[in-house]
C-alpha positions in Angstrom: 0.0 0.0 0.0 3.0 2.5 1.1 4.8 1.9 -2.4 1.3 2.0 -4.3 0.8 5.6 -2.4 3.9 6.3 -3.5 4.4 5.8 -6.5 0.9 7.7 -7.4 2.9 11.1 -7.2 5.0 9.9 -10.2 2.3 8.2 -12.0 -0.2 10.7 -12.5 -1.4 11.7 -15.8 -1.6 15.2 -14.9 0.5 17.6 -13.1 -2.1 18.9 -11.3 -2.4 16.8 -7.6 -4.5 14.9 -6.0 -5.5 15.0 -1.8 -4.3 11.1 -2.1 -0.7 12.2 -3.7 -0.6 15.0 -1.0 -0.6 12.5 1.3 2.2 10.8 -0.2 4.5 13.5 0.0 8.3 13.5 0.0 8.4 15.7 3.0 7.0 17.8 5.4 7.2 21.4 6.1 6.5 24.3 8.2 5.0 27.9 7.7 7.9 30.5 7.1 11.1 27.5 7.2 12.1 26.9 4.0 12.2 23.3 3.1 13.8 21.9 -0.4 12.5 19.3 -3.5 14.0 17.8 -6.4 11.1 17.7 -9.8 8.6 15.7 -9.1 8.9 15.9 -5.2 6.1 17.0 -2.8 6.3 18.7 0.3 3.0 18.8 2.5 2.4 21.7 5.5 0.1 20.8 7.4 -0.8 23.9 9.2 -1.7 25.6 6.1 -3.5 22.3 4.4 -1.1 23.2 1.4 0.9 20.0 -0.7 3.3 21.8 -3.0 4.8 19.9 -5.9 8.2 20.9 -7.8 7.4 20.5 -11.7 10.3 21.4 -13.5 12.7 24.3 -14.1 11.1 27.0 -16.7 14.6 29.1 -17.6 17.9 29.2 -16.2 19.7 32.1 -17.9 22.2 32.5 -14.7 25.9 33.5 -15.9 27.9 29.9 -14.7 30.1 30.8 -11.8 33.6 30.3 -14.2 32.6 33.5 -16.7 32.4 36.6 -17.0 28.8 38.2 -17.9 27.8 41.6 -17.7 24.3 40.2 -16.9 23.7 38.0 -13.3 20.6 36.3 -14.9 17.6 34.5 -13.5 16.6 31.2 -13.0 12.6 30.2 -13.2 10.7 27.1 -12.1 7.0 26.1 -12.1 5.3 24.5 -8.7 2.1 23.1 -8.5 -0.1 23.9 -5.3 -3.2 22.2 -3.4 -5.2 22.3 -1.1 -5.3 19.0 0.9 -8.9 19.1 2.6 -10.8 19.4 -0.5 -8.2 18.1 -3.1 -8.8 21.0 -5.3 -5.8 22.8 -7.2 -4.7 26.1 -6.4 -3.0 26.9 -9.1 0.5 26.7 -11.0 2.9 29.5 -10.3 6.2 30.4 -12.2 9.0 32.0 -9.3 11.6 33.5 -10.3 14.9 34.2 -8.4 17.8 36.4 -9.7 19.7 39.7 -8.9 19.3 39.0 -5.3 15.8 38.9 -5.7 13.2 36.4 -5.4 9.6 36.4 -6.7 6.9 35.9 -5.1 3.4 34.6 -5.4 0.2 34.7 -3.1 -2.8 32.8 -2.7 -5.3 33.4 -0.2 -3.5 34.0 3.4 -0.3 32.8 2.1 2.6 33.2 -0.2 5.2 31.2 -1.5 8.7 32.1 -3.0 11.7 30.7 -4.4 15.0 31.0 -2.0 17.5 28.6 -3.9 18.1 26.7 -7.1 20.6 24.4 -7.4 23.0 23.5 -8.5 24.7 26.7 -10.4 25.6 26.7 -13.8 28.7 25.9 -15.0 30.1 26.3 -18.8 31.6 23.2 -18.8 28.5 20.8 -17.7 25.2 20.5 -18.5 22.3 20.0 -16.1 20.1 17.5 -16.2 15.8 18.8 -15.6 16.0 15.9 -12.8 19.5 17.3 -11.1 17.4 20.7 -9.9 16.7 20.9 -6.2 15.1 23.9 -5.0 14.6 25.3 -1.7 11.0 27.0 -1.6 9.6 28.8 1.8 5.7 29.5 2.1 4.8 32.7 4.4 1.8 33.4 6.1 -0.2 36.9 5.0 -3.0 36.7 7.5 -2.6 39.6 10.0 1.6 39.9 9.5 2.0 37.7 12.5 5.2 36.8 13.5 5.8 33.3 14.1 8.5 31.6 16.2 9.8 27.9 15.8 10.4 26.0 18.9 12.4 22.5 18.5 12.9 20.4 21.4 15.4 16.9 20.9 16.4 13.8 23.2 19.2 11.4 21.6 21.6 9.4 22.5 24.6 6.5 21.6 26.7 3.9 22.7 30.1 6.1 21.0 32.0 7.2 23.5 32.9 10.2 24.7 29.2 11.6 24.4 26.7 8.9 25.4 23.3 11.2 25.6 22.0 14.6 24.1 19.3 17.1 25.5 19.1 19.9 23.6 16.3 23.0 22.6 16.8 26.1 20.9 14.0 28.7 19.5 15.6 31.1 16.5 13.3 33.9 16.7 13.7 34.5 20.2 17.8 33.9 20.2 17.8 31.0 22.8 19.5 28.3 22.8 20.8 25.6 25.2 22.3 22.1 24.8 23.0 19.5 27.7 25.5 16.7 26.8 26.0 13.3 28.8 29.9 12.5 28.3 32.6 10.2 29.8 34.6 12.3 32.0 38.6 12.4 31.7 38.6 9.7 34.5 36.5 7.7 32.9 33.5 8.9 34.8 30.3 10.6 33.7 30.6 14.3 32.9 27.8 16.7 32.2 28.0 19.6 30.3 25.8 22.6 30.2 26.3 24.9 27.0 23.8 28.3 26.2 23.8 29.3 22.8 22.6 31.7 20.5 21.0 29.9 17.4 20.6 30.6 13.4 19.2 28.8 10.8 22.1 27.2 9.2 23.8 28.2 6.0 25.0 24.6 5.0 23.1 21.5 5.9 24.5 18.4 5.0 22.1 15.6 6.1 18.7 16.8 4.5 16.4 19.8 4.1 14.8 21.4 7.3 16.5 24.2 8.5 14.1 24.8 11.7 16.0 21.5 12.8 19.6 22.4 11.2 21.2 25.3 13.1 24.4 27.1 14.2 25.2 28.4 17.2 27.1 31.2 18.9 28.5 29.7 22.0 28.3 32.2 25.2 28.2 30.9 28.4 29.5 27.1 29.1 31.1 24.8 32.1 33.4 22.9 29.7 36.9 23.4 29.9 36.9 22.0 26.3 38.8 24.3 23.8 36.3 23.1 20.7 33.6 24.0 23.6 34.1 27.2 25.0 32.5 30.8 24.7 32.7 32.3 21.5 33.1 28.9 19.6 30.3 27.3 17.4 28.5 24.4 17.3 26.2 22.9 14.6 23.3 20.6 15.0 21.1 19.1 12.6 18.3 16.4 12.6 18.2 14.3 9.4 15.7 13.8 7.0 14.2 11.0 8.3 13.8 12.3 11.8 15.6 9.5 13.5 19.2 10.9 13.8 20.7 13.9 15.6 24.3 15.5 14.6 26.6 17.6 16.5 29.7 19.0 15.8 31.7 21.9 17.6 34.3 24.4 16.1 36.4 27.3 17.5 38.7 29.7 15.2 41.6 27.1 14.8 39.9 23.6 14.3 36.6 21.8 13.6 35.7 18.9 15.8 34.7 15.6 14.5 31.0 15.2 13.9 29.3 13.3 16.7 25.9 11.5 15.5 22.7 10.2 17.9 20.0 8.3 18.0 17.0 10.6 18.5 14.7 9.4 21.3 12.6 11.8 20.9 11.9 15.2 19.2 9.4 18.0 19.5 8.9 20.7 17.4 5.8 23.7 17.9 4.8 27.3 16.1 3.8 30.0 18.6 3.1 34.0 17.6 5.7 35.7 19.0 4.0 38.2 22.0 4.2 42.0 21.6 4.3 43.7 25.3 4.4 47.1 25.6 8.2 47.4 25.0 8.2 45.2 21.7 6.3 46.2 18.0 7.1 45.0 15.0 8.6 46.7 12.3 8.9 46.2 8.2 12.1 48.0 6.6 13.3 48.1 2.7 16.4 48.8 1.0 17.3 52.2 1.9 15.4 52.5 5.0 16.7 52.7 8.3 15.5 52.2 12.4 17.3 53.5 15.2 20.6 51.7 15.0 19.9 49.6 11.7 20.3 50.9 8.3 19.0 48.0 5.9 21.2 48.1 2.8 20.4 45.3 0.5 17.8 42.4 1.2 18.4 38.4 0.3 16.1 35.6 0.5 18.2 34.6 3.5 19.5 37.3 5.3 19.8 41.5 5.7 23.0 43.1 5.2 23.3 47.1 6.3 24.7 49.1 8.9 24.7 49.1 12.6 24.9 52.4 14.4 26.2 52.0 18.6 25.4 54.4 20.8 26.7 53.0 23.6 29.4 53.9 25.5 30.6 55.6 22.2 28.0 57.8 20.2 28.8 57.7 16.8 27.4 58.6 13.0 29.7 55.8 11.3 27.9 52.9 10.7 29.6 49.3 11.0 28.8 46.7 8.7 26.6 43.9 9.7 24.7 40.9 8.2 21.5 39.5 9.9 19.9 35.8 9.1 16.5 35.4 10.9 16.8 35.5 15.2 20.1 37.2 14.7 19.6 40.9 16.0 21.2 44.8 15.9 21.7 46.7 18.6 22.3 50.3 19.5 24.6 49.0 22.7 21.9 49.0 25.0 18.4 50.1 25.3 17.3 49.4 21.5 17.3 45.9 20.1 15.9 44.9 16.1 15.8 41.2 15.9 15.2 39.6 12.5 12.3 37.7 12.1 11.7 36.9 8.6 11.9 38.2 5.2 8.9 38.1 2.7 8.1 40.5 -0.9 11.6 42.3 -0.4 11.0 43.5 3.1 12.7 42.9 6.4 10.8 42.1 9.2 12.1 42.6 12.9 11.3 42.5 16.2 11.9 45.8 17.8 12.7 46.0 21.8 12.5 49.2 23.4 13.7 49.0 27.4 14.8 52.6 28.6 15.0 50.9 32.4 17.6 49.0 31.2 21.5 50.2 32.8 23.4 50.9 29.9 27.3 51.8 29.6 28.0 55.6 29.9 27.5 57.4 26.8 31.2 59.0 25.8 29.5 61.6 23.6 26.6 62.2 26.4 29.0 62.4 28.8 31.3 65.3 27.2 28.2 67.4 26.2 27.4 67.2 29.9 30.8 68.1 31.0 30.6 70.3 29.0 34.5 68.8 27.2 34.9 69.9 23.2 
């Protein structure tokens, strides 16, 4: 039955699909989290009742990365969408991503876009239709509610040094923490406590699903663990198939070997992220800027700009600085814009406000006060 189901999404006279072929899909997906397909693959998110099917690749006109063109070029592919409940088609849409740009194309409360297309021309090698894999994210419209991603995972192994794994982190709200059962120097048990601040990962190596493949800023730790100490990295990832957890650690000199877990057990939940009285959202373009943050140029995947300090040193030069969603821009103290998502060429953030806070002197305040030239 689980081969007849599965084979239906290849088999089908038309492209258009079916709820039974939505069922069927290749892989699951989240609201907001980009998620990736090769042609013919499905990916089905359930909170939206939406199966989206990769069809083909329309145009690829992208300059191949060994020559020179005075022209970046696009690339275009065709997805199919549905609505599960009802089986009804929602319609085909052509997205289109080039010049650091990506299309973008809405239906109802929602709106899907292209974020990748791989892989990249080259002059000397031809592409195969079947070698595309694309990596597609669908937004909610409804109400410009900001959504944060919680994951929660439990592994463990029989590899020495690390024998078990807790570990949670939420993007949006830049928290995250792993706990690690390992065999002590003296051959004892060891446990270490790591807090880290997490980002959707840039590179993931053992399937799509970036709300379960992360980095993470290392900032506070009891290990005495050079790979493990504060301002080191780690990287954690759950495969595709749900059932195995990897971890590997790195610091400015070396990259740790990759330790890999079995996954007990793994949680995963969507909450709107709450607005208090010190928090509002914000939506910035190229060009505009927001206390501290001058947004620059705008990818599918991240915000590049300036950031302006004011604290302790007041200043009108801007310092570059690139932001991937939860990462955030500061003006030293009392101001923070946190990156939550990016959708139609805008940058959405998180802006907190807390004047209470004790901040750093302010050099500049400090010499109009003293009245110091």
């Amino acid at each position: 039955m689980a081969a007849t189901l599965a084979a239906s999404i290849f088999l089908q006279p038309s492209n258009i699909l079916s709820a039974g072929d939505a069922y069927a899909a290749d892989a699951t997906a989240e609201i907001g989290q980009p998620f990736s397909l090769r042609v013919n693959q499905t990916a089905y998110i359930g909170s939206a009742d939406v199966a989206v099917r990769f069809i083909s690749v329309t145009e690829d006109s992208r300059c191949p990365s060994d020559v020179v063109c005075i022209w970046e070029g696009q690339v275009s592919i065709l997805v199919d969408l549905v609505q599960v409940s009802s089986g009804s088609s929602i319609g085909q849409f052509t997205l289109s991503l080039g010049g650091g740009q990506a299309s973008a194309e809405s239906f109802g409360n929602y709106s899907i876009r292209v974020m990748d297309v791989q892989p990249y021309p080259m002059s000397t090698k031809k592409i195969s239709p079947f070698d595309y894999v694309v990596t597609l994210v669908l937004d909610s419209s409804g109400g410009g509610q900001v959504l944060s991603h919680g994951v929660l995972v439990k592994a463990e192994t029989s590899s020495a040094p690390v024998a078990a794994i807790i570990s949670g982190w939420n993007v949006e709200k830049g928290k995250g923490a792993v706990v690690l059962f390992m065999q002590g120097d003296n051959g004892g048990p060891k446990r270490v406590i790591i807090r880290f601040v997490p980002s959707y990962a840039s590179s993931c190596s053992h399937g799509p699903g970036p709300v379960k493949c992360i980095d993470g800023q290392i900032r506070l730790t009891n290990s005495n663990d050079p790979l493990m100490g504060e301002g080191g990295k780690l990287h954690l990832e759950v495969d595709t198939s749900k059932t195995r957890l990897f971890l590997t650690f790195a610091n400015a000199e070396e990259t740790g070997k990759e330790y890999m877990l079995n996954i007990i057990k793994l949680k995963t939940w969507l909450k709107p992220i709450a607005i208090d009285n010190n928090t509002s959202k914000i939506s910035l373009k190229e060009g505009q800027r927001d206390g501290p943050l001058l947004v620059q140029k705008i990818y599918p995947d991240r915000v590049e700009g300036l950031n302006f300090p004011e604290y302790p040193i007041a200043t009108d030069q801007g310092f570059p600085i690139t932001l991937r969603i939860g990462e955030k821009a500061s003006n030293g103290c009392t101001v923070m814009l946190t990156l939550v998502k990016i959708e139609d060429n805008t940058a959405v953030f998180s802006k907190t406000v807390d004047e209470d806070r004790p901040c750093p002197i302010c050099w500049l305040q400090a010499a109009l006060l003293s009245g110091s030239k």
